[in-house]
C-alpha positions in Angstrom: 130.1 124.0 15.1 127.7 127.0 15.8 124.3 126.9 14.5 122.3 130.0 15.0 119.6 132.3 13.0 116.0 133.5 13.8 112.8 133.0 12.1 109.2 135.1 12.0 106.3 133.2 13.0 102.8 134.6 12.6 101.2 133.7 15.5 101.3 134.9 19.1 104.3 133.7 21.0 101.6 131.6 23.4 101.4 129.4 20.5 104.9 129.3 19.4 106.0 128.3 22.9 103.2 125.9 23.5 104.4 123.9 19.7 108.2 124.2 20.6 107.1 122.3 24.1 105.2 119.8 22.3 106.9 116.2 21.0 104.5 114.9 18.7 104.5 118.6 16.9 108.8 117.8 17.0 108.2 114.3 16.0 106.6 116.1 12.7 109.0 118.4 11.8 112.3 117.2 12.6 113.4 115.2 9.1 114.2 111.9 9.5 112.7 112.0 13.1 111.3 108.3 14.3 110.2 109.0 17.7 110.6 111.7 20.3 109.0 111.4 23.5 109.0 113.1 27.2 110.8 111.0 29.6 110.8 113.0 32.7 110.3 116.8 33.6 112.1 118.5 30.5 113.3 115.9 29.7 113.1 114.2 26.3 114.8 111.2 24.1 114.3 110.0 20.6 115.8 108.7 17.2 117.1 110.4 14.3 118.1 108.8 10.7 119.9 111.2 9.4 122.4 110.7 5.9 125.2 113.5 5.5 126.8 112.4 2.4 127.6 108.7 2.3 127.6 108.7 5.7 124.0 107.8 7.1 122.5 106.0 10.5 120.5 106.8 13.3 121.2 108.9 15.9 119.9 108.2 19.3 120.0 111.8 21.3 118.6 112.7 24.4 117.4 116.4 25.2 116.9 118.7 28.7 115.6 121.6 29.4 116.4 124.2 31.8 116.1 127.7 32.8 112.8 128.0 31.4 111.1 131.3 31.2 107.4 130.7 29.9 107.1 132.1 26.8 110.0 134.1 26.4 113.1 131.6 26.6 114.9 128.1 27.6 118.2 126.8 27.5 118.9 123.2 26.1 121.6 120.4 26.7 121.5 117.6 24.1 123.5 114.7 23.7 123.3 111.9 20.6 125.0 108.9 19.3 124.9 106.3 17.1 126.5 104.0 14.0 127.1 108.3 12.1 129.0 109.0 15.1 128.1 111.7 18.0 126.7 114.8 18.6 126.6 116.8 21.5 125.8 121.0 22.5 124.2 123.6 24.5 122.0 126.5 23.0 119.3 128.9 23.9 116.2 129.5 22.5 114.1 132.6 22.8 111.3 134.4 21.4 109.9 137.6 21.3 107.1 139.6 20.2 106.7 141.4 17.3 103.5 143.4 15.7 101.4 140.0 16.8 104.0 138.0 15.2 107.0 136.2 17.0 110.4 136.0 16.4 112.1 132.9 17.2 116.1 133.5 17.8 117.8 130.2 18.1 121.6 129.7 19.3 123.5 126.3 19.6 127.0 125.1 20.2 127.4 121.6 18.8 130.5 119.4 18.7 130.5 116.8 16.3 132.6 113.5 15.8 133.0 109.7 14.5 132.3 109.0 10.8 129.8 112.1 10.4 132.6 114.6 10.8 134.7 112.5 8.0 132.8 114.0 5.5 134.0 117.5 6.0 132.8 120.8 7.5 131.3 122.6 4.4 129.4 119.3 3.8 128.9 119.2 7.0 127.4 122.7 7.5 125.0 122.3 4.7 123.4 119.5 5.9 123.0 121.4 8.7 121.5 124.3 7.5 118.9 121.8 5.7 117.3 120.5 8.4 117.0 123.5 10.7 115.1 125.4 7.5 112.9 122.5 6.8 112.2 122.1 10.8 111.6 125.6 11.0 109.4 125.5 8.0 107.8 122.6 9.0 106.9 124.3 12.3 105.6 127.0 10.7 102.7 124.4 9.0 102.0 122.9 12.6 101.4 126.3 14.3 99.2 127.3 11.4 97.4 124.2 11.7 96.5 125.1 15.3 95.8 128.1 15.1 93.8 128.5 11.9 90.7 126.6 12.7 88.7 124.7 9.2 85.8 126.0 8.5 84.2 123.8 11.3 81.0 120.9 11.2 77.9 121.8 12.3 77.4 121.2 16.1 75.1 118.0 17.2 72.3 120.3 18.4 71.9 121.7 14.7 73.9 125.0 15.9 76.3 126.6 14.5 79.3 125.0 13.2 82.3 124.2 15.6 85.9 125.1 14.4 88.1 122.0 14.1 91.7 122.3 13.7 93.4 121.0 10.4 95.2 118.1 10.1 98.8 118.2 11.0 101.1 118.1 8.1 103.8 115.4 7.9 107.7 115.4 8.4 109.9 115.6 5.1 110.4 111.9 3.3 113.7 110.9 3.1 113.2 111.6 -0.1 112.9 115.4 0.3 115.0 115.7 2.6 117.5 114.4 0.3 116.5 116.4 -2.9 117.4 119.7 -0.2 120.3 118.5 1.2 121.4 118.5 -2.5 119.8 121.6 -3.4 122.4 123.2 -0.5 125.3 121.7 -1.5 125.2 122.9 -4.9 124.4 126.5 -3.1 127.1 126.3 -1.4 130.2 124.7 -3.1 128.9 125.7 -6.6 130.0 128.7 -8.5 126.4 130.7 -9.4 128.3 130.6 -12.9 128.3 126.9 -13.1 125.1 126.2 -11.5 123.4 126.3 -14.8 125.8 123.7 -16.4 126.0 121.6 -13.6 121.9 120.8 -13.3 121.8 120.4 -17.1 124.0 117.9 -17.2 122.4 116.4 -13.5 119.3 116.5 -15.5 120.8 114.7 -18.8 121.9 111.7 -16.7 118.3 111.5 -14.9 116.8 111.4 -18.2 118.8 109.0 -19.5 118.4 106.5 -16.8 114.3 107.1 -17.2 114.9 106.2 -21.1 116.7 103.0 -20.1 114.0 102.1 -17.7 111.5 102.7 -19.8 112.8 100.6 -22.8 114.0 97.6 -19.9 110.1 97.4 -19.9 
């Protein structure tokens, strides 16, 4: 499975090379990530809960870096398993300015197996596609948080104000994650025709199981 694309940040590439270094910022916006900590030079391990249909578990995965070319490029190695199955790859990563905004090209060769590959590759793919967009987005939110300061609290001398950086937003909930994984399946296995009939009738079925909650009360 290939999984490659690009993405425009805008911020300086310092910035976007400092967050892609940084494991609490991955920690954040990797869905479904419970941990993911340095455990050597470049080298980095964490979980994963991941759900790709009914398939779902966690995914223990190690990561290492190598050939790194502060801030332009790196090349990764990763290697994951768990009760899903396994995961394992290479890809590059590389960025590159652009009109003060930086473009993030992203390349990885991943071979997947066990009980996660049972559920078929178009499934499979979708999933995929999920969670780099909502990583990506979400990466987009932590880079602005650094480097758009708040407007800043007044300094303890009675100065002027000192810019603080915003709070951090959070990883997707399961929950979200969830509602886009569905979102791209329909996308992608789902006539644009039928869409429309499809999430009425999705719709009907929610309704009607609010109804019967509501008069259970």
């Amino acid at each position: 499975m290939k999984i490659q694309g690009e993405h425009v940040f805008d911020a300086p590439r310092d910035a976007v090379w400092e967050a892609v270094l940084d494991p609490d910022v991955l920690t954040r916006v990797l869905p479904g990530c419970e941990d993911f900590h340095e455990v050597g030079e470049n080298e980095y391990e964490g979980v994963l809960k991941i759900k790709v249909g009914p398939v779902q578990g966690k995914f223990n995965g190690k990561v290492r870096l190598s050939d790194l070319h502060p801030p332009v490029s790196y090349h990764l190695d990763l290697d994951g398993k768990g009760a899903p199955g396994f995961v394992n790859g290479k890809g590059e990563l590389k960025l590159a300015d652009e009109g003060g905004k930086t473009r993030l090209h992203y390349e990885v060769d991943a071979k997947v197996g066990g009980r996660i590959a049972s559920v078929g590759q178009r499934l499979l793919d979708s999933t995929t596609r999920v969670i780099t967009r909502q990583a990506l987005e979400g990466l987009e939110k932590q880079i602005a948080a650094r480097t758009s300061p708040s407007a800043g609290s007044e300094s303890e001398d009675g100065g002027a104000s000192v810019p603080t950086p915003a709070p951090a937003p959070a990883a997707p909930s399961q929950s979200e994650f969830a509602a886009e994984v569905a979102k791209g399946v329909v996308a992608d296995l789902i006539p644009p025709e039928r869409r429309p009939l499809v999430i009425g009738v999705a719709a009907a079925i929610v309704l009607a199981i609010v109804l019967l909650a509501m008069r259970g009360c």
